[in-house]
N, C-alpha and C positions, 0 to 999 in steps of 0.2 A: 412196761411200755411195749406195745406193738402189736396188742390186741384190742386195740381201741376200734369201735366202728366207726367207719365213717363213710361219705359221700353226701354230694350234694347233687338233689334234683333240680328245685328252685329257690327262690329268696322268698316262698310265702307259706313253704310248709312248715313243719312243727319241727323246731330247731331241737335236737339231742345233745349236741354237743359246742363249744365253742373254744378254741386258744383265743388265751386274755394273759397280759401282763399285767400286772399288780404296780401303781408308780413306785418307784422309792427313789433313795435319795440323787436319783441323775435329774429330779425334777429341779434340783436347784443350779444345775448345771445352767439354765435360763435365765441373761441377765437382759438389762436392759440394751447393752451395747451388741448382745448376740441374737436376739429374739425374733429378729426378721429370718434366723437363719433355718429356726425349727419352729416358725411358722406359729410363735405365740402372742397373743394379743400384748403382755406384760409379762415378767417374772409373776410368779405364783406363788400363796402360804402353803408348803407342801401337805402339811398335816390338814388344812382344810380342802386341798387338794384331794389327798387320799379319802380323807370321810364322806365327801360327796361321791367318789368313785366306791367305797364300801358298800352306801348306802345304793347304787347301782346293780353291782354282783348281789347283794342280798334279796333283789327283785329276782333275779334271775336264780338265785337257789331257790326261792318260792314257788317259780314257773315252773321247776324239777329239770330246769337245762344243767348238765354238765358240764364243770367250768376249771379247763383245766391252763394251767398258767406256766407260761412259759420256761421261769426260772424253776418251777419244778423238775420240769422235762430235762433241762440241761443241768442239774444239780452239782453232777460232776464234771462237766466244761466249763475249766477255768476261766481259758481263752473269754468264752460266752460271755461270763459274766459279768467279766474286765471291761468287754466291749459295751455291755447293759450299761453301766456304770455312767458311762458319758453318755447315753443314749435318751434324750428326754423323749422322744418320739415314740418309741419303741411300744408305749402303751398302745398305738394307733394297730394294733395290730391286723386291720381288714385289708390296709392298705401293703400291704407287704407280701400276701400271695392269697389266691383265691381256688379252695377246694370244687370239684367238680367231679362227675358220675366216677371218673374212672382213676382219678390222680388229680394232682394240685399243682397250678404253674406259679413260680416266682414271679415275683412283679419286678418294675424296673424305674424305682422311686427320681422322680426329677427333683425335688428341695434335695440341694447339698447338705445340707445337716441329716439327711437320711439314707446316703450312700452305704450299701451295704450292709444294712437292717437285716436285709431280706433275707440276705445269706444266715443269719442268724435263727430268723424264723424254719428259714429249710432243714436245719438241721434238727430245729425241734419236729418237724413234720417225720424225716427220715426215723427218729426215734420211735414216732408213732406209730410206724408203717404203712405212711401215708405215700405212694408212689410220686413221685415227682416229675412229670410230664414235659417239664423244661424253662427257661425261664428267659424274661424282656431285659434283653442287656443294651448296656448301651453301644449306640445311640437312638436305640430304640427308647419311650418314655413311655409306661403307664402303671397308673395307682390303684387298688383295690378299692378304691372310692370311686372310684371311676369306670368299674365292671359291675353287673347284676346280672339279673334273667327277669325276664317275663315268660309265663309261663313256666312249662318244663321245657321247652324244645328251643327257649331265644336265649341266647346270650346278648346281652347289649353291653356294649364298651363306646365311652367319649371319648374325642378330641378334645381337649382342652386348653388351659394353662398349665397342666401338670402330664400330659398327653401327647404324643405326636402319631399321624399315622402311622408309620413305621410299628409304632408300640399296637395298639389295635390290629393291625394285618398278622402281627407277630401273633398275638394271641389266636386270632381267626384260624390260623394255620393248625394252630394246636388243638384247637375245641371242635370248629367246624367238623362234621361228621359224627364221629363217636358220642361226642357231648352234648350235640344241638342240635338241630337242624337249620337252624335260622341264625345268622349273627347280621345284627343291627350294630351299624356305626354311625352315632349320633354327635355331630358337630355343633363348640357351643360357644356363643361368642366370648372374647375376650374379657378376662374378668372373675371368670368359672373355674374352680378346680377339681370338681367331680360331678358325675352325674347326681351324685347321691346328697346335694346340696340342691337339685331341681325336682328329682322325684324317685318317687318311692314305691312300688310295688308291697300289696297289702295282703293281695287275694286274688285268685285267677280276672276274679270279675271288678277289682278296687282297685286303686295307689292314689296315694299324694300327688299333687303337684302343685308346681308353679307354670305356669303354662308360656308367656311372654318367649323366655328366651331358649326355651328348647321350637319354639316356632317360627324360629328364624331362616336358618339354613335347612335345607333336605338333607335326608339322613340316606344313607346306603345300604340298603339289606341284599346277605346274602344266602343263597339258599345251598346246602350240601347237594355236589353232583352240578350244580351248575355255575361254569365258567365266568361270566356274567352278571355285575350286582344289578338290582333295578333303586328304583329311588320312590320315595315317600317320604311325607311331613310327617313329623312326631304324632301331633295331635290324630291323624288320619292314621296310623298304626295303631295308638290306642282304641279307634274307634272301629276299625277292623277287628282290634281281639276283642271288642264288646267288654272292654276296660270303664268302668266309671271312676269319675275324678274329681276326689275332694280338692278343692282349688284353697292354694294358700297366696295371699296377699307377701306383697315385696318383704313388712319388717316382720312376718312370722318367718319368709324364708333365709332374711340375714341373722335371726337370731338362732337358726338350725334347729327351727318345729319339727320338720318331716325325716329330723336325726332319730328316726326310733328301729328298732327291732322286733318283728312277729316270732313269738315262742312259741304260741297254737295257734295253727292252722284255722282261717275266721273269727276265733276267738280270743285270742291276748299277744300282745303288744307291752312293751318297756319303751322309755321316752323322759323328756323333759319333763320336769313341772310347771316350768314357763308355759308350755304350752296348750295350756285352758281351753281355748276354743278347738283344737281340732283333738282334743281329747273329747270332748263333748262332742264334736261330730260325730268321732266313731264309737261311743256310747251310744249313741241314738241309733247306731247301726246293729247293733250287738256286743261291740266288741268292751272288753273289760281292760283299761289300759294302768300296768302300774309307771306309777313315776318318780322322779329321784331329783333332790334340790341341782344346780347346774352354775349359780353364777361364776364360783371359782374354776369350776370345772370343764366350761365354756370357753376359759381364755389362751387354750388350746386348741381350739378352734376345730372340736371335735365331741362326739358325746357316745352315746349306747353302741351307735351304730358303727362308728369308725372302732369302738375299743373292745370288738369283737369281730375273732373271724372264725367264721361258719366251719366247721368241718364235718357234721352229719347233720342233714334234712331229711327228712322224710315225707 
């Protein structure tokens, strides 16, 4: 442990490495009387649970990403473990801290059933020797689902339902300059709990979207060295970075089509297998995209994208 590389440029280069949890049995910890509380559609068959998440990681051992899993890292923290144990969340691992150029900041999870994850994940990073930049405590609120980048040089963090400013300025403070040049805070209406449920960054010149309700409110971009944010519509930022946009209809983005993850840079993508049409979109583009069955594995209300966090891009 602590010769791992890492760093992250952006969300569309060729991913090297990722922390991922593996479910086990705190998945049953999810009943029908608690299930609002960790954010799952129903209790789940755990064993069809894990097989559709297998069959996930084994796309990603094909793509030659690095996959290293959390309960390895802490093998001998008990404490850790103990705490995994009740933890059904825990697989969500993007959502808990977000690697960048120079260090990883903690995230500052708003769902109650996820208090305190994060600290878990930090110490798997510290094993790694992964520097740790600081982290969104409360009552600050934001989720790893809810940070990306465009390009190399933007960090974009939402307002959301799982978000407050507080949470976003906090981050800003920490990335702005060293990490980015550019931080976009994109407000989204009620309803929303990540940006990464609107849109997706594919390639300097691509991303997913749903367009509707990231074009509602103006967003705030801020630039390193200057005191003063300016403001810009979503769509009008994507058209400035000369971003094109494959457009997803409302029931591809409630069923979490644009939940995928880029492993090559222009060239491959992991994703749904529900997701038929915008795999064939970006076929027709070049891209070669593998994909993993999802129905069980969906009613956590998370998929490739949320059950993996970045820690080396290139």
């Amino acid at each position: 442990m602590g010769n791992l590389s890492w760093g992250v440029k952006s969300a569309h280069g060729t991913l090297k490495s990722v922390l991922m949890h593996r479910p086990g049995d705190e998945i049953d910890v999810v009943t029908h009387e608690n299930k609002a509380i960790f954010n799952f559609d129903e209790p789940v068959d755990r064993k069809t649970f894990q097989a559709e998440y297998d069959v996930m990681t084994s796309a990603f051992n094909d793509h030659g990403v690095e996959l290293v899993f959390l309960t390895d890292v802490l093998k001998d923290d008990e404490d850790s473990l103990n705490f995994i144990k009740h933890r059904p969340n825990m697989t969500y691992t993007r959502d808990l801290a977000a690697v960048f150029k120079t260090g990883a900041v903690l995230m500052g999870p708003h769902l109650l059933g996820r208090w305190g994850d994060q600290d878990i994940v930090g110490r798997a990073l510290k094993r790694l020797g992964i520097p740790i930049l600081g982290s969104i405590d409360c009552p600050s609120f934001l989720e790893g689902g809810g940070v990306t980048m465009i390009g190399d040089d933007t960090v974009v963090a939402s307002i959301c339902d799982r978000a407050n400013q507080s949470g976003t300025r906090d981050l800003r403070n920490m990335v702005l300059g060293e990490n980015a040049k550019y931080f976009l805070e994109v407000p989204l209406p009620p309803g929303h709990i990540h940006i990464d449920g609107l849109y997706m960054t594919l390639a300097e010149n691509l991303a997913i979207c749903h367009s509707p309700e990231l074009n509602i409110l103006p967003c705030r971009i801020y630039e390193a060295g200057k005191s003063e944010p300016s403001h810009i519509m979503f769509n009008e930022f994507l058209a400035l970075r000369g971003i094109n946009v494959i457009e997803i209809d409302e029931k591809e983005m409630r069923g979490g089509h644009l939940n995928l993850v880029v492993t090559h840079q222009n060239q491959k993508a992991i994703g749904f297998e529900s997701a038929t049409r915008l795999s064939a979109a970006m076929a027709r583009l070049g891209w070669d995209v593998s994909t993993f069955p999802s129905d069980t594995l969906f009613k956590g209300n998370g998929g490739a994208h949320c059950m993996t966090m970045p820690m080396h891009v290139i």
